[in-house]
TIDO-489182 format. One record per residue (C-alpha): x, z, y; residue number from 1. Coordinates in steps of 0.5 Angstrom, whole numbers. Layout:
! TIDO-489182
SITE     u     w     v num
SITE     X     Z     Y NUM
...
//
This chain:
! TIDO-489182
SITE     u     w     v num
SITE  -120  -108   -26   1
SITE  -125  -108   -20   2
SITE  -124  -108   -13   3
SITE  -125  -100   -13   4
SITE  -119  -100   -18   5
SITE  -114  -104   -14   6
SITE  -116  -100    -8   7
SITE  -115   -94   -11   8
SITE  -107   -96   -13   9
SITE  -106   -98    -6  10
SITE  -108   -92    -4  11
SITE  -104   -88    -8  12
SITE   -98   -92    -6  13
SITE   -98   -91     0  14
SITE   -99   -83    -2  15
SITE   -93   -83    -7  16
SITE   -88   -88    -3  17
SITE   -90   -83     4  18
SITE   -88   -77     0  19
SITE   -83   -80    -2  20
SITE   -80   -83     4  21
SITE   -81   -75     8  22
SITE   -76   -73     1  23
SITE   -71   -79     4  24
SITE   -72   -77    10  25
SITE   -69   -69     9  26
SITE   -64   -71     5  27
SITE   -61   -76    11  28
SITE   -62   -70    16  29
SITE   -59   -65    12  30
SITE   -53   -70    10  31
SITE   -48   -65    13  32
SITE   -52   -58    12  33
SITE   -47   -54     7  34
SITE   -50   -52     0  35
SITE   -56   -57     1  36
SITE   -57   -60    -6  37
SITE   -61   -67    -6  38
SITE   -69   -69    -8  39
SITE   -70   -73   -12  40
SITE   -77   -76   -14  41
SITE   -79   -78   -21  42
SITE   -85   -82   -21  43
SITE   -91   -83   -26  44
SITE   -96   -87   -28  45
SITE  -103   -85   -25  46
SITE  -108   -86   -31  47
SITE  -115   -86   -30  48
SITE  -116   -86   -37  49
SITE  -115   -90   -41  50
SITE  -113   -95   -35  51
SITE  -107   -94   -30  52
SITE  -109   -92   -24  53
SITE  -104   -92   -19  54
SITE   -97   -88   -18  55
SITE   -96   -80   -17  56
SITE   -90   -76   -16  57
SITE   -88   -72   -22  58
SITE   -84   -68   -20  59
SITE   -79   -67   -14  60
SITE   -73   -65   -17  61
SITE   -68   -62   -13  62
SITE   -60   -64   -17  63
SITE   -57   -59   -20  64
SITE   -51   -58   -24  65
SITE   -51   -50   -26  66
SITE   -44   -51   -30  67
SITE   -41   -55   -23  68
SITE   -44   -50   -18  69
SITE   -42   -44   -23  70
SITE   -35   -48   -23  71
SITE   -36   -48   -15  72
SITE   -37   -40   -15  73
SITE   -32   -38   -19  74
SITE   -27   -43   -15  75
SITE   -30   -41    -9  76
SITE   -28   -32   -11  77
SITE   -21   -34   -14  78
SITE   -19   -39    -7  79
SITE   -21   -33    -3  80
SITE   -17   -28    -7  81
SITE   -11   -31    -5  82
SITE   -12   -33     1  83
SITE   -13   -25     4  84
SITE    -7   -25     0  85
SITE    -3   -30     3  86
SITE    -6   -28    10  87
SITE    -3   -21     9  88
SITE     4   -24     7  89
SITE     4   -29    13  90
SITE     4   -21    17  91
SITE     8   -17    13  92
SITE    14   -23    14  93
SITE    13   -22    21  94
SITE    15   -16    21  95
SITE    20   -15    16  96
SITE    25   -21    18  97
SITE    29   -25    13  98
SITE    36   -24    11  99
SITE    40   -27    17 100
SITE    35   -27    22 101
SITE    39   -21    25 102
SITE    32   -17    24 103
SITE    33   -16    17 104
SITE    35    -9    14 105
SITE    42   -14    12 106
SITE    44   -15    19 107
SITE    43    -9    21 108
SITE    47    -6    16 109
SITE    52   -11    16 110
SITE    51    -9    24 111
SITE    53    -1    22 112
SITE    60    -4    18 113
SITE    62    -9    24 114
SITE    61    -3    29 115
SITE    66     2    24 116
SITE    71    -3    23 117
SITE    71    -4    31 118
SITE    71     3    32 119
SITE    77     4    26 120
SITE    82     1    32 121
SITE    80     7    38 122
SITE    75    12    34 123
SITE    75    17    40 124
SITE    73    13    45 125
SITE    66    14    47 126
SITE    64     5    47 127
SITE    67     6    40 128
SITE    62    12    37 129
SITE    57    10    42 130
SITE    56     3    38 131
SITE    57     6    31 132
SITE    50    11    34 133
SITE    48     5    37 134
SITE    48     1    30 135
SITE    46     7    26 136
SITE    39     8    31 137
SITE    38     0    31 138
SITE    36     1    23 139
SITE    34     8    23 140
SITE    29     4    28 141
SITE    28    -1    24 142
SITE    26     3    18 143
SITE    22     7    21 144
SITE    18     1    26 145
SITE    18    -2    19 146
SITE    13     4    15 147
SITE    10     3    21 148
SITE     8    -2    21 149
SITE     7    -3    13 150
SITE     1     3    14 151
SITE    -1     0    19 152
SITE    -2    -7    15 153
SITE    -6    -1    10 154
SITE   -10     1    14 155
SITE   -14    -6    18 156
SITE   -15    -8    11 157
SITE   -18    -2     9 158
SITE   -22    -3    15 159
SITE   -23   -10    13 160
SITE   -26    -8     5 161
SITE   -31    -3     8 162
SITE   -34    -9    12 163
SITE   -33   -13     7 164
SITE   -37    -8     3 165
SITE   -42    -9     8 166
SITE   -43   -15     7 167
SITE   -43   -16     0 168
SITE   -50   -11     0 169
SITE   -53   -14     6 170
SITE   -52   -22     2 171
SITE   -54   -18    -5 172
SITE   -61   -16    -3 173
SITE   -61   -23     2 174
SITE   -61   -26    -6 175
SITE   -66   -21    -9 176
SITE   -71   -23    -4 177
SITE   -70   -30    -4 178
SITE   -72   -29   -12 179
SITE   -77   -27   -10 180
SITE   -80   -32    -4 181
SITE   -78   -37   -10 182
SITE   -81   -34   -16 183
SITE   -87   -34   -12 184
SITE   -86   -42   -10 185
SITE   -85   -44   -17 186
SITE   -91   -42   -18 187
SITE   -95   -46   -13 188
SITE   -91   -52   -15 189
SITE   -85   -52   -10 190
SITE   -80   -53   -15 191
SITE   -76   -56    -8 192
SITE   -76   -51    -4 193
SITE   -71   -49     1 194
SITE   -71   -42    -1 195
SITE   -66   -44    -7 196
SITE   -61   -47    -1 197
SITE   -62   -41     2 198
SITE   -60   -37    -4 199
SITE   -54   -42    -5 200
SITE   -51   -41     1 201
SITE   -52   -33     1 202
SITE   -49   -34    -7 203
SITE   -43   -38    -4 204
SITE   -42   -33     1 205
SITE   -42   -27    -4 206
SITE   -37   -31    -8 207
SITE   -32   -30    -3 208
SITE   -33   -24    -3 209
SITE   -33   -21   -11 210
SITE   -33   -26   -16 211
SITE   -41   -28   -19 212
SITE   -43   -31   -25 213
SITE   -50   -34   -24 214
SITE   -55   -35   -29 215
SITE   -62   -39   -29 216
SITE   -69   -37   -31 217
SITE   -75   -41   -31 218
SITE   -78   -38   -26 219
SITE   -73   -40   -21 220
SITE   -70   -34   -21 221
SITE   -63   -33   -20 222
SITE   -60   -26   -24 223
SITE   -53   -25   -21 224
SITE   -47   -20   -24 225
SITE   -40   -19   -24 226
SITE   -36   -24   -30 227
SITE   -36   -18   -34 228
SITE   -43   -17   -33 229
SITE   -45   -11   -29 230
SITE   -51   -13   -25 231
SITE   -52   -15   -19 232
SITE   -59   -19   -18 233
SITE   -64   -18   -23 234
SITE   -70   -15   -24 235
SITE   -67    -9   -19 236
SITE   -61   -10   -15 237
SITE   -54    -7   -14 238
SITE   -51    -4    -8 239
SITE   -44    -2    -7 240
SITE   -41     4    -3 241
SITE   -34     4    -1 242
SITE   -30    11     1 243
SITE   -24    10     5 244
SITE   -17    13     4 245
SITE   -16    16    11 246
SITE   -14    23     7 247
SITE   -10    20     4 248
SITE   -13    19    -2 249
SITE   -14    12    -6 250
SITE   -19     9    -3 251
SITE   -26     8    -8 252
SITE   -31     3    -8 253
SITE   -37     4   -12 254
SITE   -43     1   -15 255
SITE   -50     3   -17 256
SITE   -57     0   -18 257
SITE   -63     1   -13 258
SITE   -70     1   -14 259
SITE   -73    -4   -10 260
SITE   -80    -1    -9 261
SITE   -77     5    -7 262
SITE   -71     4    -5 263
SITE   -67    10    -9 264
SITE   -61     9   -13 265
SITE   -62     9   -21 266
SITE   -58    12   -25 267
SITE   -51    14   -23 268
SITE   -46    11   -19 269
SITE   -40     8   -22 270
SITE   -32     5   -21 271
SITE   -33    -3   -18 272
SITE   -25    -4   -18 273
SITE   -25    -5   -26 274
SITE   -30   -10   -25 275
SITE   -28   -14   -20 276
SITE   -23   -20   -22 277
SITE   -24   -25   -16 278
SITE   -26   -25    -8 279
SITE   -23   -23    -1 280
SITE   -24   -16    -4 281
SITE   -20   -17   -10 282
SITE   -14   -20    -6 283
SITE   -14   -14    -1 284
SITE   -15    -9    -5 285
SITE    -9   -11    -8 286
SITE    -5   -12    -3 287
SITE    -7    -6     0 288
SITE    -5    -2    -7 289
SITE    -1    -6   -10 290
SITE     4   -10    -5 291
SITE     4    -6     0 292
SITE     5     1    -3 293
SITE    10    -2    -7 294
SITE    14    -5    -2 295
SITE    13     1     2 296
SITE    16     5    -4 297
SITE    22     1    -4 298
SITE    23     1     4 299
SITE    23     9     3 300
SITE    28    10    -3 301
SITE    32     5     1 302
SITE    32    10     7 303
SITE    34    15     2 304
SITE    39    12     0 305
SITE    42    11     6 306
SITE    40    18     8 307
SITE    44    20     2 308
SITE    50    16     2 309
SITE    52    17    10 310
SITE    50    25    10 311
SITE    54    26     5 312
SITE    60    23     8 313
SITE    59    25    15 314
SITE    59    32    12 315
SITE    65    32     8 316
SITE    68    30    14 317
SITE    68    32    22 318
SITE    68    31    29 319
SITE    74    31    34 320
SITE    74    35    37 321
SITE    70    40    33 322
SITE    63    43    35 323
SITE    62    50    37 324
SITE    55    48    34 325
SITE    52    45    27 326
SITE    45    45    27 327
SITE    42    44    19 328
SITE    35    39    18 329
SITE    29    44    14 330
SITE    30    45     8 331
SITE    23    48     6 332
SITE    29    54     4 333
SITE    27    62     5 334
SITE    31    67     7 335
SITE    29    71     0 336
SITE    30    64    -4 337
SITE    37    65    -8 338
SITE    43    61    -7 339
SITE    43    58   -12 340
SITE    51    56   -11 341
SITE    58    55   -15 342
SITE    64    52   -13 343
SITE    67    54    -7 344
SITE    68    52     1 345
SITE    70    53     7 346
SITE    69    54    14 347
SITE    74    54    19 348
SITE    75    56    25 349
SITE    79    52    31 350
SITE    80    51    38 351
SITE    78    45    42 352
SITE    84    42    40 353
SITE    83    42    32 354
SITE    88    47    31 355
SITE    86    52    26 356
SITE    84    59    28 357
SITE    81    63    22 358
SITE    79    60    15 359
SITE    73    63    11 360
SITE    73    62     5 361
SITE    66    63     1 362
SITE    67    63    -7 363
SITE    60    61   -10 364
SITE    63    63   -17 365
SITE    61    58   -24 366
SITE    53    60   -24 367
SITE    48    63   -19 368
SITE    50    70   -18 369
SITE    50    76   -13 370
SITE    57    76   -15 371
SITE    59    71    -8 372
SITE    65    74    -4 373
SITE    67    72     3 374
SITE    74    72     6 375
SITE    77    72    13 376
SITE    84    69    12 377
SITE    85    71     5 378
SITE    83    79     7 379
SITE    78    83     1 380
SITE    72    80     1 381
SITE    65    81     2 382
SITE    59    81    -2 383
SITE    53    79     0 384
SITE    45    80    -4 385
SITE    46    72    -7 386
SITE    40    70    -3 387
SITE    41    65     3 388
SITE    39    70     9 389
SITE    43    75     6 390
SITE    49    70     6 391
SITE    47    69    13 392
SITE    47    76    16 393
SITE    54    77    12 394
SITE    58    71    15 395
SITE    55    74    22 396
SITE    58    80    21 397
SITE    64    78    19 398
SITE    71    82    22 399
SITE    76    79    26 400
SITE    83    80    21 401
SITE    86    82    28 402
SITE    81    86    32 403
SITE    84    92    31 404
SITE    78    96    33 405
SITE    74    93    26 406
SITE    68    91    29 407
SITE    63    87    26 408
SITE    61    80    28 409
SITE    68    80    32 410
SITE    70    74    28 411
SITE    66    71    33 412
SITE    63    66    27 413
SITE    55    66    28 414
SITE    49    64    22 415
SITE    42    63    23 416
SITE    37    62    19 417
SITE    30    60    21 418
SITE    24    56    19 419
SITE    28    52    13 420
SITE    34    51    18 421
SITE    41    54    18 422
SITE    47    53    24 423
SITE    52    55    24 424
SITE    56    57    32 425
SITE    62    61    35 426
SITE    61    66    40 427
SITE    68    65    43 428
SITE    69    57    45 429
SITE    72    55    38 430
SITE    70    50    34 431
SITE    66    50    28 432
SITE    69    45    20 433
SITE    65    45    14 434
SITE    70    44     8 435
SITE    72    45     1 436
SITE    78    46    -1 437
SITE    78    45    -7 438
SITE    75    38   -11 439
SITE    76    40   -17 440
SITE    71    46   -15 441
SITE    67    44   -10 442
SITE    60    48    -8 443
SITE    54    45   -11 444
SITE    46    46   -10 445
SITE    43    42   -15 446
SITE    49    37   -15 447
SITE    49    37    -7 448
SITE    54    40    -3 449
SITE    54    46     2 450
SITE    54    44     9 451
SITE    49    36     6 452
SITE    45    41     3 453
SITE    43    44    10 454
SITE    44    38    13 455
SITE    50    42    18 456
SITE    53    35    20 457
SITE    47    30    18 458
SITE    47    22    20 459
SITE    40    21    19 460
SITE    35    24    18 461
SITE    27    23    16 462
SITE    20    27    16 463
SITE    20    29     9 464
SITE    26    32     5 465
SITE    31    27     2 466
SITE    34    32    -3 467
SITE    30    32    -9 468
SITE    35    37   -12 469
SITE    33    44    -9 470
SITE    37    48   -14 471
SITE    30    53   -14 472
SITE    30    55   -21 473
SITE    23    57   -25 474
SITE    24    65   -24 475
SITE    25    64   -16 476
SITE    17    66   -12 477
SITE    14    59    -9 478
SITE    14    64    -2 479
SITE     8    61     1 480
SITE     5    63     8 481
SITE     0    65     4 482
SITE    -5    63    -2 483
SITE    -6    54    -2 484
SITE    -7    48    -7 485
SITE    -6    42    -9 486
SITE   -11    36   -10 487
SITE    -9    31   -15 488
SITE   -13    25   -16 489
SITE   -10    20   -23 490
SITE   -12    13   -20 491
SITE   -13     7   -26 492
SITE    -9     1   -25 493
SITE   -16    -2   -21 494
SITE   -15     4   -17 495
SITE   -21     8   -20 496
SITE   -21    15   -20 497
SITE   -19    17   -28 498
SITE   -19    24   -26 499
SITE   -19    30   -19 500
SITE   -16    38   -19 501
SITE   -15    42   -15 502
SITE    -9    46   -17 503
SITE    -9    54   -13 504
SITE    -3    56   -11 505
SITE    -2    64   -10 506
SITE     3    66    -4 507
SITE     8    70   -10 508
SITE     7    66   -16 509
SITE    14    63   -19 510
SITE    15    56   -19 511
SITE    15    56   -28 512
SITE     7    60   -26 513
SITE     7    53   -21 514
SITE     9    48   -26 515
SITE     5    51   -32 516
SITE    -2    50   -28 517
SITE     0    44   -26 518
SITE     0    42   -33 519
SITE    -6    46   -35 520
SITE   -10    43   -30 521
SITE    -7    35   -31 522
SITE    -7    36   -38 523
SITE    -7    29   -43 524
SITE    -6    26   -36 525
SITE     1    28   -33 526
SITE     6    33   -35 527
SITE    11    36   -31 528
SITE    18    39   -32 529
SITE    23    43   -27 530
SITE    29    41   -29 531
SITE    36    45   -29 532
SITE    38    42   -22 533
SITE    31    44   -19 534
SITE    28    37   -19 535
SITE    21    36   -21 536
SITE    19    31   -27 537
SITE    13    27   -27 538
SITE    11    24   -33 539
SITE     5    20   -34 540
SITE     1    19   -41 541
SITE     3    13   -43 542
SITE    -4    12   -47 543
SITE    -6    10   -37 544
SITE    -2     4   -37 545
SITE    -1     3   -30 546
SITE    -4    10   -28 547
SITE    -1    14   -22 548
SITE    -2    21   -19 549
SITE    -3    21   -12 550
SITE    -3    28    -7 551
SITE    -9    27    -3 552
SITE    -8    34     0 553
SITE    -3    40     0 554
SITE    -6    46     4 555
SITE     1    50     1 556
SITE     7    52     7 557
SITE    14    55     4 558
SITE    13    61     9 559
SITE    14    59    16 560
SITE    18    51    14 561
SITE    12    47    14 562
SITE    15    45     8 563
SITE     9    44     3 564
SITE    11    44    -4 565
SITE     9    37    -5 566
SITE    14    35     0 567
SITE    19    40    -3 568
SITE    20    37   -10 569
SITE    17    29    -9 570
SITE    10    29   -12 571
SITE     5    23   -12 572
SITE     7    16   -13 573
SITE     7    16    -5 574
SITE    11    20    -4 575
SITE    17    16    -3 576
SITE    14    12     2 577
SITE    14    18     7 578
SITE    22    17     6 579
SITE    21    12    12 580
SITE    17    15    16 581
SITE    20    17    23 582
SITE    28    15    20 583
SITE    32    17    26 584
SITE    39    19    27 585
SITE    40    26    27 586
SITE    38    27    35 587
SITE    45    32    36 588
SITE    49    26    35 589
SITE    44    20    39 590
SITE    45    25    44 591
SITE    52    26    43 592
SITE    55    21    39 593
SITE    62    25    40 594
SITE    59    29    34 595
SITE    60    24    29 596
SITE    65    26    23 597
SITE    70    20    24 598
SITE    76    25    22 599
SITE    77    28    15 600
SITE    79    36    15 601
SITE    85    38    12 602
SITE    86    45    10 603
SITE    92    45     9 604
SITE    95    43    15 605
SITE    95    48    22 606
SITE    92    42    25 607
SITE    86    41    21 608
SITE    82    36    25 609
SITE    87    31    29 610
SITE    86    27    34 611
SITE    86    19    32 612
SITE    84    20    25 613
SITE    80    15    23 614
SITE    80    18    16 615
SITE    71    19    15 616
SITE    71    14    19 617
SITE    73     9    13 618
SITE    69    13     9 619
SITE    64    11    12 620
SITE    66     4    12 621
SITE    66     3     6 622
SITE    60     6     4 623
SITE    58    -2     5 624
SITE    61    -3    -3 625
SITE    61     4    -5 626
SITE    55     5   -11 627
SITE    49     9   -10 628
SITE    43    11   -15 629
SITE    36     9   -13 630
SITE    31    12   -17 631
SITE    25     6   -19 632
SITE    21     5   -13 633
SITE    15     0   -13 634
SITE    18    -7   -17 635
SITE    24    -6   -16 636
SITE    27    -1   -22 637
SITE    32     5   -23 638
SITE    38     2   -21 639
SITE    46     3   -18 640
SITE    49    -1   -13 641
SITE    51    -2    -6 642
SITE    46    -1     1 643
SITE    47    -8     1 644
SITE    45   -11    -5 645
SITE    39    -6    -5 646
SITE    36    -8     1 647
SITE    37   -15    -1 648
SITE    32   -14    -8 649
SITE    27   -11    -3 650
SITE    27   -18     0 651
SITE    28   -22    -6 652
SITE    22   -17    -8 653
SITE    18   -19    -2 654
SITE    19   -27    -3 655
SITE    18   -27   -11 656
SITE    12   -24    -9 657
SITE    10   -28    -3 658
SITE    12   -35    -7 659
SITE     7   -33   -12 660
SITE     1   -32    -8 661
SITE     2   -38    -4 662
SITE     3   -41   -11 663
SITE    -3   -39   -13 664
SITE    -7   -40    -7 665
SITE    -4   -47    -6 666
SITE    -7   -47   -14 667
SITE   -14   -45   -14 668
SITE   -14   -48    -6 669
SITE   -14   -55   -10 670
SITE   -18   -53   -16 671
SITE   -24   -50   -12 672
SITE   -23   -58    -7 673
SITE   -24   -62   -13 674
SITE   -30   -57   -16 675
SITE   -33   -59    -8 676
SITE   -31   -65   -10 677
SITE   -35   -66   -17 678
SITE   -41   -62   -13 679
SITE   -42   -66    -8 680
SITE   -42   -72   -11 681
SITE   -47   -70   -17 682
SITE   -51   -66   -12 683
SITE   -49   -68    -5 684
SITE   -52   -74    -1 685
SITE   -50   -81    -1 686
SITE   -52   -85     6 687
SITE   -52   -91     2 688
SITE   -56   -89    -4 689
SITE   -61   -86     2 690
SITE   -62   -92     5 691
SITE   -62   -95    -2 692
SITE   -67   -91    -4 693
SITE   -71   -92     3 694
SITE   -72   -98     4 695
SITE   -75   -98    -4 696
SITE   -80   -94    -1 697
SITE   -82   -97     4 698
SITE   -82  -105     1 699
SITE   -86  -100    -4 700
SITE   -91   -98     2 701
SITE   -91  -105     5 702
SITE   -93  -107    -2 703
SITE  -100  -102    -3 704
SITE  -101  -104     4 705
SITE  -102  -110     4 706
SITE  -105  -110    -3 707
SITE  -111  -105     2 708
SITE  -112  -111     7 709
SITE  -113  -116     1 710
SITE  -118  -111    -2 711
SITE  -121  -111     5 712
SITE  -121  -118     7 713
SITE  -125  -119    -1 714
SITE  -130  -114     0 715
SITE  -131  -118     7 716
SITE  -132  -124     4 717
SITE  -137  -122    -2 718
SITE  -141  -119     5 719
SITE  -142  -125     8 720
SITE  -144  -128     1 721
SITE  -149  -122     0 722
//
């Protein structure tokens, strides 16, 4: 090899080792730079040919794994999904308490009882009832402030998807045209270039988000999809759309294809919830129609039950002394609606003593039929039309048997019924009892008794009914305002839209027309059966595993009431939530605690109402052991048992349900550090291998250096001998 030859080597020394220390270099800098993958150099011999004349760099070679980084993205998604999960449950346990802690639903019941069995030794003194209210209102509010703050938790995560989706799109074009600034490179050479950092970094990012799988192409590009392989990145690229549930519909995000020369969509838009497995979304989503709305659910049936079983006692009893007025809830009912009654009951007039001062008795008879009767003290009776305003009108025409003059109303008994409510009120000072007479034979709605069914002496109460048993039969108009609908939307178990009617309702259409629409319309999706105690059956196809039926709108109104029909018989998998919406005691009775039914009529007796009986009042109390019925609600099941045993599984519920999230985030939290891990160490740098590398090259460099000098001094010296 000539002087010429050596120099040349020297030269592409000192090029090749510049190179790559300028690679060393970067990797020292970007040491700490998240997603930055190290360079490695690959040299090769440089030939001259048939000789080797130096070295050259083959290629840069940025060290990736594409099983650890797909490994590191699907950690990143999973670790994301339950963080958001975990996160919104730290939340939720602020706000409902834990048994014991005197906020739960279990201290302010077992509040309730204590306050009772105070009461029991003095019930007519006002701090007795005032502490019974007193507790009542403590966990009437605390349902209430509970739903509240449930739907609250709803909505900012509702919020936080729709953000979330904006972010999604903006990472997903941020990649597409990554792809394309890198594609470009790569064809220039730059098989380094930082592009692909930046491409790694918005794809990590985009994992926390939804899960991703990544599949390499020779041109350096990256095509994104979903697990399941819906396009996100390719030779066009995706974009989601996200409607949110403010009407009360099941909110929706949505996917389509965008032509990136033009920007417009391509084809048709399709559900995205199926297709999601992973990512903050996932986790939001699912807390948001899955465990919030469940516990909802649960929190409502709860208030119902406790509604249920403390209106029920408090009606079969009453207040010492009596009221000259009891004022009944909404109960969606209309003047023309039927009675719809059997049994008998009583309605007894007394003076502020409790003394009985008349007796009116009202046989409903053994079915409904305008055969009721009304008597006054045992006298003839008084048939009325058999609906509820003429029932009404007839006690307010009722004759006082010692009013000579037989003028009607001189009962001094007064009936209204209007907007849904009936109350029931004297004109003469006396006091007003609800009873039946006889238990063998007691009045009944739809299994409900007269004076629970109006709500005459209710303890609770909520913004929607919490009777369900309306007594209405399929003959019976629906007595609408005017002409309505219903929109019904069948969601999938990811939340997708399977189905959306919109069901007309006529302003005189029976509620057997009513429910056959409802049939027609959902027809291989849901069916719906009015059964004999006027309940309203939901059946869902059982070919939809997990499908629900949400109301997403109800422009229907049962005359003046305000009760629409979907209230009125509890329709839509939501509806049982709204049981705990605005739960209060009755306001008669937080503003007179007096009212509250701590005494049990006794018909019999001329005193029917005693000072000192504390008969109700125990059996009030012992609703803390008495067994009610609950409907399924959320996870919890149908199911009887007590008040108390039933707030404590909603609790169990919460904590099975919180201790699985943080279980599986503590899970995937550790898979994705051991995944960062095995990355770092394969594709991150290493200070001691830099400074290896480093000074390698620059001895490297030294070397073709020195060589150059030598070469130098050579040809100086053949000079002088020239």
């Amino acid at each position: 090899m000539g002087l010429n030859g050596i120099m040349s080597s020297a030269l592409s020394a000192l090029q090749t080792n510049t190179a790559a220390l300028r690679v060393v270099s970067n990797n020292i800098a970007n040491v700490n730079t998240p997603d930055y993958a190290r360079r490695q150099v690959n040299l090769q011999t440089l030939a001259g040919g048939p000789e080797v004349a130096g070295v050259d760099i083959s290629d840069i070679e940025r060290v990736v794994d594409q099983f650890l980084s797909q490994e590191n993205l699907s950690a990143t998604s999973s670790s994301s999904r339950y963080d958001a999960q975990s996160s919104t449950f730290d939340q939720i346990s602020a706000l409902l308490g834990s048994p014991g802690d005197g906020t739960a639903l279990t201290s302010k019941l077992s509040d309730i009882f204590a306050a009772l069995g105070q009461a029991a030794l003095s019930p007519t003194t006002p701090s007795s009832q005032n502490n019974v209210v007193n507790a009542m209102n403590s966990l009437a509010s605390s349902i209430s402030d509970m739903s509240d703050a449930l739907n609250g938790l709803q909505t900012q995560i509702d919020s936080q998807v729709s953000t979330a989706v904006t972010s999604v799109n903006t990472l997903i074009k941020q990649i597409f045209d990554l792809n394309n600034q890198i594609k470009l490179a790569d064809a220039q050479g730059e098989t380094d270039t930082a592009y692909l950092d930046q491409r790694d970094t918005a794809m990590s990012a985009l994992a926390k988000q939804i899960d991703i799988r990544t599949v390499p192409q020779g041109d350096g590009t990256m095509l994104v999809s979903t697990q399941d392989g819906i396009n996100l990145v390719g030779s066009s690229y995706a974009q989601l759309a996200y409607t949110s549930g403010e009407d009360g519909s099941s909110a929706s995000i949505s996917i389509q294809d965008t032509d990136p020369q033009t920007g417009g969509a391509i084809g048709n838009a399709i559900a995205f919830e199926p297709h999601l497995s992973g990512g903050a979304i996932k986790g939001l989503v699912e807390m948001r129609d899955g465990t919030l709305t469940s516990l909802e659910n649960e929190l409502g049936a709860f208030a119902q039950g406790v509604a249920l079983a403390f209106n029920r006692v408090n009606n079969a009893n009453s207040a010492y002394p009596p009221p000259q007025s009891l004022a009944g809830r909404n109960t969606g009912m209309l003047s023309a609606d039927s009675m719809n009654f059997t049994g008998k009951t009583s309605i007894i007039l007394t003076d502020a003593s409790g003394v009985k001062q008349h007796v009116v008795s009202i046989d409903f008879g053994t079915s409904a039929a305008p055969a009721y009767n009304i008597s006054v003290d045992g006298g003839a009776a008084v048939t009325f039309d058999g609906t509820i305003g003429g029932f009404a009108s007839a006690l307010s025409g009722l004759v006082d048997p010692t009013d000579a003059t037989n003028t009607a109303g001189s009962l001094g008994l007064k009936a209204d019924f209007t907007d849904g409510r009936l109350t029931l009120s004297t004109t003469n000072g006396d006091g007003v009892v609800v009873a039946d007479p006889d238990s063998n034979n007691p009045s009944a709605r739809g299994g409900v008794g007269f004076s629970q069914f109006f709500g005459l002496n209710d303890l609770f109460q909520s913004s929607v009914p919490s009777i369900l048993t309306t007594g209405i039969s399929g003959s019976d108009s629906v007595g609408l305002a005017a002409a309505g609908s219903l929109k019904l939307t069948i969601s999938g178990p990811s939340g997708e839209t399977l189905k959306t009617v919109s069901v007309a309702v006529g302003a005189g259409d029976t509620f057997s027309s009513f429910v056959a629409n409802l049939n027609t319309q959902l027809a291989g999706y849901a069916s719906f059966t009015l059964n004999s105690d006027g309940s309203l059956t939901t059946t869902m196809n059982s070919a939809l595993s997990g499908a629900t039926l949400q109301v997403t709108a109800d422009t229907t109104s049962r005359g003046s009431t305000g009760v629409s029909l979907s209230q009125l018989f509890g329709i839509g998998s939501d509806y049982m939530a709204q049981e705990a919406v605005g739960f209060t005691v009755n306001p008669a009775i937080l503003n007179q605690p007096s009212l509250i039914a701590f005494a049990k009529p006794d018909l019999t007796d001329a005193q029917v109402v005693g000072s000192g009986d504390s008969t109700g009042l125990m059996a009030l109390q012992n609703l803390a052991t008495a067994q009610q019925t609950f409907s399924k609600a959320g996870a919890l099941g149908s199911q009887t048992t007590n008040l108390v045993n039933y707030a404590s599984s909603f609790y169990q519920d919460f904590a099975t349900r919180s201790a699985t999230a943080q279980t599986n985030q503590t899970t995937q939290d550790d898979r994705l550090s051991e995944a960062q891990s095995r990355m770092a160490s394969n594709s991150g740098v290493s200070l001691d291998e830099e400074l290896s590398n480093m000074m390698m090259y620059q001895q490297a460099y030294n070397a073709g250096a020195r060589m150059l000098t030598i070469v130098g001094q050579l040809y100086d010296t053949l000079l002088q001998i020239v």
